[in-house]
N, C-alpha and C positions, 0 to 999 in steps of 0.2 A: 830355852830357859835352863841356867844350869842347876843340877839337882843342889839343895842343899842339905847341911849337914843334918837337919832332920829327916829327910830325905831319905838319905844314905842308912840310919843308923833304926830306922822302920826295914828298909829292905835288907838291914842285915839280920834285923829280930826274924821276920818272912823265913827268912834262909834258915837261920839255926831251930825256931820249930818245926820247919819240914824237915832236917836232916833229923831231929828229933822222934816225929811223928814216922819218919821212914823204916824205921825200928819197929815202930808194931806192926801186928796185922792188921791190914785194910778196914777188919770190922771194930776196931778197937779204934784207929783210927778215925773211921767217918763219926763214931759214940762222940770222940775228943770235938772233932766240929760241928756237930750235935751243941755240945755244953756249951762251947764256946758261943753259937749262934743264940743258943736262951739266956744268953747272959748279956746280951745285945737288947734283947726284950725287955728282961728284967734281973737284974738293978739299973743296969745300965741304961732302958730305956731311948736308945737310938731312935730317934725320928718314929718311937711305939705310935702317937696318935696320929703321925700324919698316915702310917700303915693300915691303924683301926679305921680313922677315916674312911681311906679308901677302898677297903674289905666291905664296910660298911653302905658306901655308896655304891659299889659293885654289886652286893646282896641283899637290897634293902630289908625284905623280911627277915633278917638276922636279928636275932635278941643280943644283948652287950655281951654277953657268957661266948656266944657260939663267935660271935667278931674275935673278941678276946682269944678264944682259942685256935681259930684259923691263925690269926697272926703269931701266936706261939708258934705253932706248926710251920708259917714261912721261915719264921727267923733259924727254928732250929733245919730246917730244907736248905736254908741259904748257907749256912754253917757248914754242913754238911757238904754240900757241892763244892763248897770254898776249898774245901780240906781234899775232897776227889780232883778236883784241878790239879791242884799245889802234890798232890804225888800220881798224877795223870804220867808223867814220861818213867817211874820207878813202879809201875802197881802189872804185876805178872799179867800175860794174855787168858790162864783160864779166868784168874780173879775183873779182870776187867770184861769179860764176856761174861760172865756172872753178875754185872750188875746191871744187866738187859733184859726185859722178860722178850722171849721171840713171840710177836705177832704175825701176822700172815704177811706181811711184806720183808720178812727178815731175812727170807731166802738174797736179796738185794745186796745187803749188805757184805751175806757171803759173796755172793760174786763179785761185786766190789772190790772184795778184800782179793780175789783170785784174778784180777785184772782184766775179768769181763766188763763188759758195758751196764751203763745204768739199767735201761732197757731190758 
């Protein structure tokens, strides 16, 4: 399928907010796809009720309030992720090891990184 000119002109809006976003700091940054993500919620309401729905049948004892607020909380999670992707190849090695808490398997990852085995 070849892309078309709406297509094109989405991935070029993509590109010029990340070179945009590339500018601040990382925590200034993930804030921006924060907003971005609750505004998917609300006004904008993006697929809000099939989300509450499914929070909702996920956690049946949830009162409308506590649904209501889990999915705020994805949407602005999602936003946020969206936004650590999209400056994933430009966000420094302390800043990107800072956004991992170490648990007890982390040792792993160090070795990993130093060309040991999984193992």
């Amino acid at each position: 399928m070849k892309p078309r000119l709406r297509h094109r002109l989405e991935y070029a809006l993509l590109r010029a907010v990340t070179a945009v976003l590339r500018l601040l700091p990382l925590r200034a940054a993930r804030r921006v796809g924060e907003a971005i993500g609750r505004l998917g919620y609300a006004p904008m309401g993006i697929r809000r009720a099939t989300v509450e729905r499914q929070v909702a049948a996920a956690f049946p004892g949830l009162g409308a309030a506590e649904v209501a607020r889990i999915s705020r909380a994805s949407y602005a999670h999602l936003g946020r992720l969206a936004i650590e992707l999209a400056l994933l190849p430009y966000i420094k090695k302390a800043d990107l090891e800072g956004l991992f808490e170490p648990d007890d398997d982390f040792h792993l990852m160090a070795r990993l990184r130093a060309g040991g085995a999984w193992h």
